[in-house]
C-alpha positions in Angstrom: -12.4 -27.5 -33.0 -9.0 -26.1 -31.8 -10.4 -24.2 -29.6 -11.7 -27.3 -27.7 -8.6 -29.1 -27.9 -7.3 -26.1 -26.1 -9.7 -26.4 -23.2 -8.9 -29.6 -22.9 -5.6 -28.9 -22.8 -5.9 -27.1 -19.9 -8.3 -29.1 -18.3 -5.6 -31.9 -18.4 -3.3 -29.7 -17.0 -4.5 -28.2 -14.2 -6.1 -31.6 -13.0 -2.4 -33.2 -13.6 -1.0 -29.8 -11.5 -3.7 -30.8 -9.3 -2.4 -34.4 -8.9 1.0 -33.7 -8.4 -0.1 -31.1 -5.2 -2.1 -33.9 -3.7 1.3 -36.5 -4.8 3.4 -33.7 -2.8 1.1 -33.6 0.3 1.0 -37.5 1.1 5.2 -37.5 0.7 4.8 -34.5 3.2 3.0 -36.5 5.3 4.9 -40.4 4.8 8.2 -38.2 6.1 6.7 -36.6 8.7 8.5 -39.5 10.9 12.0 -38.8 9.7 14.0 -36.8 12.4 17.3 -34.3 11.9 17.7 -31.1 10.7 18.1 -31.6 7.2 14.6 -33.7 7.1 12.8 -30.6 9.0 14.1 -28.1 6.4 13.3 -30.4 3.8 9.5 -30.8 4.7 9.5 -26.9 5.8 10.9 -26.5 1.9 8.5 -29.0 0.5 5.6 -27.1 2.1 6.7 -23.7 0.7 6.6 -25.3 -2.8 3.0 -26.8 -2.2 1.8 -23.2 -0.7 3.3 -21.9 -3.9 1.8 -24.2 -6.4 -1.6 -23.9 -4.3 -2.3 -20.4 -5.3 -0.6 -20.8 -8.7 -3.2 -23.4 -9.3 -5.9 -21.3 -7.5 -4.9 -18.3 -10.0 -4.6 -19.8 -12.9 -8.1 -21.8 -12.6 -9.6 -17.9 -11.5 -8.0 -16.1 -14.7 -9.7 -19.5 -17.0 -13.0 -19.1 -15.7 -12.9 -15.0 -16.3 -11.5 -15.8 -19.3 -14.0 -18.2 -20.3 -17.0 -16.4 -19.1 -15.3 -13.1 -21.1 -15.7 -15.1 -24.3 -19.4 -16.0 -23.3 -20.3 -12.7 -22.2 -18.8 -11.2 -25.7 -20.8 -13.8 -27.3 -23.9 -13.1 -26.0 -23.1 -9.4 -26.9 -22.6 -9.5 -30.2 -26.0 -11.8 -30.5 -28.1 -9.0 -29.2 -26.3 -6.4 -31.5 -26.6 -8.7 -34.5 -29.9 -10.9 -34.2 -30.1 -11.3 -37.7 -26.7 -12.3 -38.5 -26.6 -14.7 -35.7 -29.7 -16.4 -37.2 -28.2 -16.3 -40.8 -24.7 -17.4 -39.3 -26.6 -20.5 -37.1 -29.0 -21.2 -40.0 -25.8 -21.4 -42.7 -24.1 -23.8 -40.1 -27.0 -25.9 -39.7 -27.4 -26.1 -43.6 -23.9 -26.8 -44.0 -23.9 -29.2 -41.4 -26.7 -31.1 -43.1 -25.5 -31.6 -46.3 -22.5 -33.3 -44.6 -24.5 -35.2 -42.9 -26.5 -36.2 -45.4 -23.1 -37.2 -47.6 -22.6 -40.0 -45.3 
């Protein structure tokens, strides 16, 4: 169960990163009319940052997904080592699981 929360987590987080990119890009774009120096160095600035937060974004989604399939690929490993344990593990859940249910 915490481990789910965790996804979630960082579910909420990149799609929240995610948002403030997109947030970043439209002010970008609203002050693209402004004029001077200091606006021009400003939006070159701004644009650095969203470059930057691009491919953090972009890498930290990457080293989820390896990390994620990691976990499933380890899983899946230890299942074809350990048939009979995994069926006595899932069958002990299930039974467990049914008695609970059963409580309510």
């Amino acid at each position: 169960m915490p481990r789910k929360t965790a996804t979630h987590a960082q579910d909420d987080l990149l799609a929240d990163f995610q948002t403030l990119v997109n947030d970043t890009e439209k002010l970008l774009q609203d002050t693209a009319n402004l004029a001077g120096d200091q606006a021009d160095e400003l939006r070159q600035q701004i644009h650095e940052s969203l470059k930057r937060a691009r491919e953090t974004l972009r890498d930290t989604e990457q080293n989820l997904r390896d990390r994620g399939q990691a976990a499933v690929q380890a899983t899946e490993d230890y299942v074809q080592e350990h048939p009979w344990q995994s069926v006595g593990l899932a069958a002990g859940i299930g039974f467990l699981l049914g008695l609970l249910a059963a409580r309510r």
